[in-house]
Structures are given as C-alpha cells and as structure tokens.
C-alpha positions in Angstrom: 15.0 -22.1 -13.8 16.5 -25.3 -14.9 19.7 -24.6 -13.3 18.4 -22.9 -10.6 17.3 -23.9 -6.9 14.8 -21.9 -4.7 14.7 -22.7 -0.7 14.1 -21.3 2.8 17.0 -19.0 3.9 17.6 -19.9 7.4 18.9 -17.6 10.1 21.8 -19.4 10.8 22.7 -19.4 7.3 25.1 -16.8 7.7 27.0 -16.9 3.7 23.0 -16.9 2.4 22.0 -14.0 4.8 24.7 -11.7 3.5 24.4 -12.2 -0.2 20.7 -11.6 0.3 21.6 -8.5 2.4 24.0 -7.4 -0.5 21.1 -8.0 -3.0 18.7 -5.6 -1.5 20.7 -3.2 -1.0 22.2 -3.4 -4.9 18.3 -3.0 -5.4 17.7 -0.2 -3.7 16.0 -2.2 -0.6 16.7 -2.1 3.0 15.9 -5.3 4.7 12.8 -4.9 6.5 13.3 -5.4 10.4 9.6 -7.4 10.5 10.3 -10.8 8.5 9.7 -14.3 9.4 10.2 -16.4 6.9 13.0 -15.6 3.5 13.6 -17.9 0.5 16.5 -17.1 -2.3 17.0 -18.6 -6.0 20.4 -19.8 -6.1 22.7 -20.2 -9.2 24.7 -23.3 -10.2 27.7 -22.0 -7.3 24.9 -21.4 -4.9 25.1 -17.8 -5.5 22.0 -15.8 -4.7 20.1 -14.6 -7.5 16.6 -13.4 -6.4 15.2 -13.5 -2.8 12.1 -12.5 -0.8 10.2 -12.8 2.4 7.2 -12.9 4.4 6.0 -11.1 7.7 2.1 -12.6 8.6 0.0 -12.2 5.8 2.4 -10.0 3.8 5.3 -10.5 1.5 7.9 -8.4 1.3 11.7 -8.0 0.6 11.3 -9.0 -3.1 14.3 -8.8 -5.4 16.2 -10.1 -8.9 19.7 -9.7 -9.3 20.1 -7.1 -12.1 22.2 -10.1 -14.2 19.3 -12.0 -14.3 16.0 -10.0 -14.6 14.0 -11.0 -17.4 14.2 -15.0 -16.4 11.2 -15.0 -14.9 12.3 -15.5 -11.1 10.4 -12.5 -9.6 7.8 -15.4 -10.5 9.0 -18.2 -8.9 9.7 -15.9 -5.5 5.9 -15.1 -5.5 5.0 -18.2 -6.3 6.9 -20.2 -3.9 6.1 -17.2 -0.8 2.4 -18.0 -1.7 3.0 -21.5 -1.4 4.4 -20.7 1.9 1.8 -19.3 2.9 -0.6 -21.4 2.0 0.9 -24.2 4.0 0.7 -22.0 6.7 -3.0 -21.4 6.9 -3.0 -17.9 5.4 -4.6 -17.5 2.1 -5.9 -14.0 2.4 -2.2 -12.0 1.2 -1.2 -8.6 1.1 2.1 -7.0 -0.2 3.1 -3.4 -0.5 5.0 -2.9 -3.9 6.5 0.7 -5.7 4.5 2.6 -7.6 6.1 1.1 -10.8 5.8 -2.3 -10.1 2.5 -2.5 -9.5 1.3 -3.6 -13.0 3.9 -7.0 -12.5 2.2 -8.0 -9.4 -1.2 -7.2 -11.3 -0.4 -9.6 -13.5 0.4 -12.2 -10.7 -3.0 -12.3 -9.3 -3.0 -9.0 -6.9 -5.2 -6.3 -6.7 -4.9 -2.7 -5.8 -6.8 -1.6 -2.9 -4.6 1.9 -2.6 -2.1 4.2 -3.9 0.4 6.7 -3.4 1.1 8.7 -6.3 4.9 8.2 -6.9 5.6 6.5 -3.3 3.7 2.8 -2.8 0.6 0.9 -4.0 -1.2 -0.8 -1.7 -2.7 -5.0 -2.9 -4.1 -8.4 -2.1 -4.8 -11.6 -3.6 -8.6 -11.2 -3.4 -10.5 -8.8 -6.2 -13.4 -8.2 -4.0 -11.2 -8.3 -0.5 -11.4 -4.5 0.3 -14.8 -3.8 -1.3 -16.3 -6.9 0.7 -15.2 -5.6 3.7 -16.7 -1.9 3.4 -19.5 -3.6 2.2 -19.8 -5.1 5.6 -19.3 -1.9 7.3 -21.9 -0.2 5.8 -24.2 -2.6 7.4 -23.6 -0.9 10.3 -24.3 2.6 8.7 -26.4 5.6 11.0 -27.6 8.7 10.1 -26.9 11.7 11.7 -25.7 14.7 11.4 -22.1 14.7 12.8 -20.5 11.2 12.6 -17.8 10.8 13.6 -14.7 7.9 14.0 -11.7 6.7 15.8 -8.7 4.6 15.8 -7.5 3.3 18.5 -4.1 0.1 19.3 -5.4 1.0 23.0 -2.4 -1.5 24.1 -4.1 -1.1 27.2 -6.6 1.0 26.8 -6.2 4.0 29.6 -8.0 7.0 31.2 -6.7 9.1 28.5 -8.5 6.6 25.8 -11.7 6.3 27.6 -12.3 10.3 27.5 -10.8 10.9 24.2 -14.0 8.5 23.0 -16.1 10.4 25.4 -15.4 13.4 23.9 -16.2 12.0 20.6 -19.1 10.4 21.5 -20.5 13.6 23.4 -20.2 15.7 20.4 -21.4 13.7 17.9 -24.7 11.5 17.1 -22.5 8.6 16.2 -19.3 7.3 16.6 -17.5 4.6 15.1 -14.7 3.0 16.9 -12.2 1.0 15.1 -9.8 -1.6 17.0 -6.7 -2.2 15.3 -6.9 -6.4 15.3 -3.4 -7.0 14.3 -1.9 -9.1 16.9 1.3 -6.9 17.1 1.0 -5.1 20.4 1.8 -6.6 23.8 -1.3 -7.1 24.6 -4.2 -9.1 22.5 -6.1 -8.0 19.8 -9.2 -10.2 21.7 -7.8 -8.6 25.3 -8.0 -5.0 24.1 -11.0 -4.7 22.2 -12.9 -6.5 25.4 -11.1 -3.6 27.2 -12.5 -0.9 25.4 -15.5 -2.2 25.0 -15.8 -2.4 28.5 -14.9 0.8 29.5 -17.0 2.6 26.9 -20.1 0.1 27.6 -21.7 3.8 29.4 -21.9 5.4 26.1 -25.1 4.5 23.8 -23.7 6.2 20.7 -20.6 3.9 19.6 -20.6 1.2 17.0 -17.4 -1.0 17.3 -15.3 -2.4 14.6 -12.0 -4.4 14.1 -9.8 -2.6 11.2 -9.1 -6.2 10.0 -6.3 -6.2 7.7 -6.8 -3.0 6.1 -5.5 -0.8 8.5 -2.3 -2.0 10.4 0.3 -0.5 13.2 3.3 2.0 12.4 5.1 -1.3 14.5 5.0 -3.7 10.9 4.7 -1.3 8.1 6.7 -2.2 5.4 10.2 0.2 5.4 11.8 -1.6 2.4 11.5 0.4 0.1 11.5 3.9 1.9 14.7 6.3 2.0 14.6 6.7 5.8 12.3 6.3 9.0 10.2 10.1 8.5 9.8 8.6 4.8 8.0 5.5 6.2 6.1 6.7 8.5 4.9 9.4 6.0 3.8 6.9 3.8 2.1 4.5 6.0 0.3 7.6 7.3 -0.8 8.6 3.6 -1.8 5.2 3.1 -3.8 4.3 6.4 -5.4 8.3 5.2 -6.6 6.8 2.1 -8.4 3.5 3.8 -9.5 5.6 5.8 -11.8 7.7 3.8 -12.7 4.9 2.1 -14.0 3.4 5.2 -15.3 6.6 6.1 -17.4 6.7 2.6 -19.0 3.6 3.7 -20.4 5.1 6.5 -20.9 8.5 5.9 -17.8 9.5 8.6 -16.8 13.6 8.7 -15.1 13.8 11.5 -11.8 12.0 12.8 -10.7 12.1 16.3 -7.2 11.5 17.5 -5.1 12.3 20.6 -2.0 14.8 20.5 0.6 13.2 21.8 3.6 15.9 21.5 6.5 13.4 22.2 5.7 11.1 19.6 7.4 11.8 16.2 5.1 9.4 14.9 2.0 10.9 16.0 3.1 14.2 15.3 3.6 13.3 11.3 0.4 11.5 11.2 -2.0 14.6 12.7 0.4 16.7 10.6 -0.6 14.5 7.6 -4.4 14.5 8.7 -4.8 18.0 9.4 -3.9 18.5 5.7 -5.3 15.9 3.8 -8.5 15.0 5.9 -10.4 18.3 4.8 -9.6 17.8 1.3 -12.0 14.9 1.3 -14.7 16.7 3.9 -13.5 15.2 6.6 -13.2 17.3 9.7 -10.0 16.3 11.8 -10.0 16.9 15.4 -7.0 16.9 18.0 -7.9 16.2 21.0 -5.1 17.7 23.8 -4.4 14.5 26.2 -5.7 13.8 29.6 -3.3 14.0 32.5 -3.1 12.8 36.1 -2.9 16.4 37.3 1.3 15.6 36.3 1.7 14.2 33.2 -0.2 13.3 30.7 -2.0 9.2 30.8 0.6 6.7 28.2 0.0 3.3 27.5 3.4 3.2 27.8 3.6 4.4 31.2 0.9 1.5 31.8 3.1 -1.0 30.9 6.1 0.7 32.4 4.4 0.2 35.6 3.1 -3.4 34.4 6.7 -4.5 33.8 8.2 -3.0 37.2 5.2 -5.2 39.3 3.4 -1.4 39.9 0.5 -2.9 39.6 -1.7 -0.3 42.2 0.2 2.7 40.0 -2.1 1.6 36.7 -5.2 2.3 39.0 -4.9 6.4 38.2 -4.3 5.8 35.2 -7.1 3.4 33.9 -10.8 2.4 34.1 -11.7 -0.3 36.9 -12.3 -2.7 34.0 -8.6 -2.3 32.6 -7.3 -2.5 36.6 -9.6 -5.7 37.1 -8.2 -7.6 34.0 -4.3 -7.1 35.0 -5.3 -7.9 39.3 -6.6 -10.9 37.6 -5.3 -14.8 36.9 -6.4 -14.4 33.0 -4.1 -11.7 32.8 -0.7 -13.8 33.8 0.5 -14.3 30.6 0.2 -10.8 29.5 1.9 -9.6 32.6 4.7 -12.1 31.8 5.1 -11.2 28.2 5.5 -7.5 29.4 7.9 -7.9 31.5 10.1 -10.2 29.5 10.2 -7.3 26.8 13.2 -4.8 27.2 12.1 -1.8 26.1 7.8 -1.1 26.6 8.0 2.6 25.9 7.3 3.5 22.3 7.5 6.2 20.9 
C-alpha cells in the first residue's frame, strides 16, 4: 500500500467516477443506484485500483482490480468505509456480499445473519446483533393458537392498511405488526408508526414492532451484484423470507398476512415467493384481495398522488380520520413539502 493512496471519490470527480464505473463493471458489479459516500485506492498515476461505498449503515460497491488482488486492498476499502462510518455516528454495519465471499468478510470482523444458497449472504459487525434482537422480541411472546404477523412501509398508512390488519387481527388470537423503521419512504419512520398505531388503537389483539435493521424496503436493497431488476427483487424477497421466519420462531408466528396488489411487479414476486416458501417452514401465508373505494382499489400512492396535487379532501375516502388529521395539520408541513418536491410519488 506504500505506493498507494485511498480517498473520498467526489461526485464532481468526473475521470475518478468513470474509472470506478469501469471497475465494477470489469468485476461483474453494477453500481448500486443507493450510495452516499465512495472511496478508491489509487496507483502511483492516480489510476483506480480498488473502490467501494456506503449507503446508511451499509457498505456496498466493493471491488479490486483483477491486476492487483492479493495486495491486501479489499482490506484497506473495509477498513477505511468503517472508519467512515464511524465518524459518522454509525457503528452498527451491515453489508450484503456473494455467496463466495463470505468467508473474507468473516475474517474482517462480520457475521452472517442469512443466506441464500448460491445468490447472497446476509452480515453485520456485531456477533450477537441479530440474536439480541429476537431475543427482544420474544419478550413480547403470546400464546395462542393462531398467531399471526404483518409487515407493513404504510407510507401513509390507508383504508386499505387499516382492514388488511383488521382482518388479521379478527382471525387470529394475536397479531404481530411490524413497521419497517428505515427512514427511506416519504414519510417518517416516527410519522408512520404513530399512524398506524393510531388507527389500529380499536383492536386489543396487536403487538407492535419496528423491523429495525433487519428487515429493509425493496427501495435500498442492494442490486450490485444481481444480473437484472426480477433478480434483485427475487433475492431481497428470499432474504427478508428467511428473517422472517426467524422472527417468526421467536414468537411462535404461523400465519403471514399481505395485501395483493396486482399492479405491482414487486409485490407479485414477493407473494409468489411466500406462497412457496412460507409453508415449507409451517407458516401459513395469506393474501389478502385489496380494499377499494367502490372504484379502484385504496394506494398509498394514490395518497400521495393527491398529497402532491394539494387534494388534500380526496385522502379523506381513502384513510382513517387519524391519517386525514395529521396531513390538515401544521406538524405535517414538511411532509407535505417534501411530497410535493418529489417527481415521481407512484411506485410501483
């Protein structure tokens, strides 16, 4: 490394940007759309040797020219991305990595929490990290018969939301609801679990839960290292299947609830995926058909469709008073503001 310099790529850096593009892609690796931070080892002619980047708590976009693996800069990437983050106040990390480079970032100080056979392993920098959090749940553990669980972004939660957990919750003696908390949706990890809380507050039978780190959005799953998008969202949805009944161990979970939502090619490969793999752990999975206004079925997306537009009195059909009184409110401003400064709020 004695000839070598490591340092932040910046996005102006134009010459750095496309040598690290060029290096990925000689590696078999797309650069991941969901990056905020790159760094590159440079040779003596300030040549890029080795690169790799962070998104939140995650790194990603790791790579060593083939000229040069074997000198130990995989290494100083990790090390230097850590150090990153570090500085930034995140010391809890998490990185995605192929199935045979799992053992290399093993030895670096990360631990497995999952894997895909063949397709991506699943780690973080903390041995106890995933077991310390299901230890956790299970504090919160009922018995019963039928319990059952769902996931929900709820980015806002809806009509449609609130009686796909009423559903659940009527047909089973418990039901665990789990908030994504990633702060990747428009609005507020802190804003939408109030929300659902709120407009499930009726039913005595749900336990509430953020997902924490464990279980994240299709939005920020890692694509790197995936062939194309049905290959990614395959494998985040294998992935998120495995937490899952890992989570659902904990807490003696046999039933999953999710909405069918027949537009969305991501939906549809993830209740394709659970349908199949759910019952091989006796887990029963349900699909739910979606409410509808009496024309189409209730979106978030349509919410903030509306949102955007300033149809404010068009949300009221389509969510509980509790949702409508946040958005008529003051506290909501910034939300509304950060909506409508986004170009596209449908998603599909």
């Amino acid at each position: 490394m004695s000839d070598y310099t490591i340092s932040k790529v910046y996005p102006s850096d134009k010459r750095a940007n496309s040598q690290v593009e060029r290096l990925l892609l000689s590696e078999g690796i797309r650069r991941d759309k969901n990056l905020d931070y790159t760094c590159a080892v440079y040779d003596e002619d300030y040549n890029v040797i080795a690169t790799g980047s962070c998104f939140g708590n995650t790194l990603r976009c790791m790579a060593v020219s083939h000229e040069h693996q074997g000198e130990g800069l995989m290494n100083e990437v990790v090390t230097h991305l850590v150090q990153h983050e570090y500085e930034q106040g995140i010391n809890h990390l998490f990185l995605y990595t192929k199935y045979s480079s799992a053992k290399f970032f093993g030895d670096l100080g990360f631990y497995e929490i999952v894997r895909i056979a063949d397709q991506v392993v699943f780690m973080e920098n903390r041995r106890t990290g995933f077991s310390d959090y299901l230890s956790e749940l299970a504090k919160s553990k009922r018995n019963g018969k039928n319990i059952a669980a769902l996931v929900l972004n709820a980015n806002p939660f809806t009509l449609g939301h609130q009686y796909l957990v009423e559903k659940a919750a009527d047909e089973n003696d418990v039901l665990h609801v789990f908030i994504v908390s990633e702060d990747a949706s428009l609005v507020p990890f802190e804003v939408r679990r109030r929300l659902v809380v709120e407009g499930t507050s009726h039913l005595a039978n749900v336990i509430y839960h953020d997902t924490g780190p464990y279980i994240i959005s299709s939005a920020t799953f890692p694509s790197y290292f995936q062939k194309d998008d049905e290959a990614v969202i395959e494998s985040h949805a294998n992935l998120d299947l495995e937490v899952f009944v890992r989570i659902a161990e904990a807490l003696g979970i046999n039933a999953r609830y999710v909405g069918e939502e027949p537009k969305s090619l991501v939906t549809g490969i993830y209740n394709r995926i659970m349908s199949e793999k759910l019952p091989e752990h006796g887990i029963k999975c349900v699909i739910v058909p979606r409410k509808t206004d009496g024309h189409e079925v209730i979106s978030a997306s349509n919410v903030r469709q509306a949102i955007k537009e300033g149809r404010l009195e068009d949300i009221r059909g389509l969510v509980p008073e509790s949702t409508y009184r946040f958005f008529a409110s003051p506290e909501a401003e910034k939300v509304i503001a950060k909506i409508r400064g986004t170009e596209n709020v449908i998603h599909y």
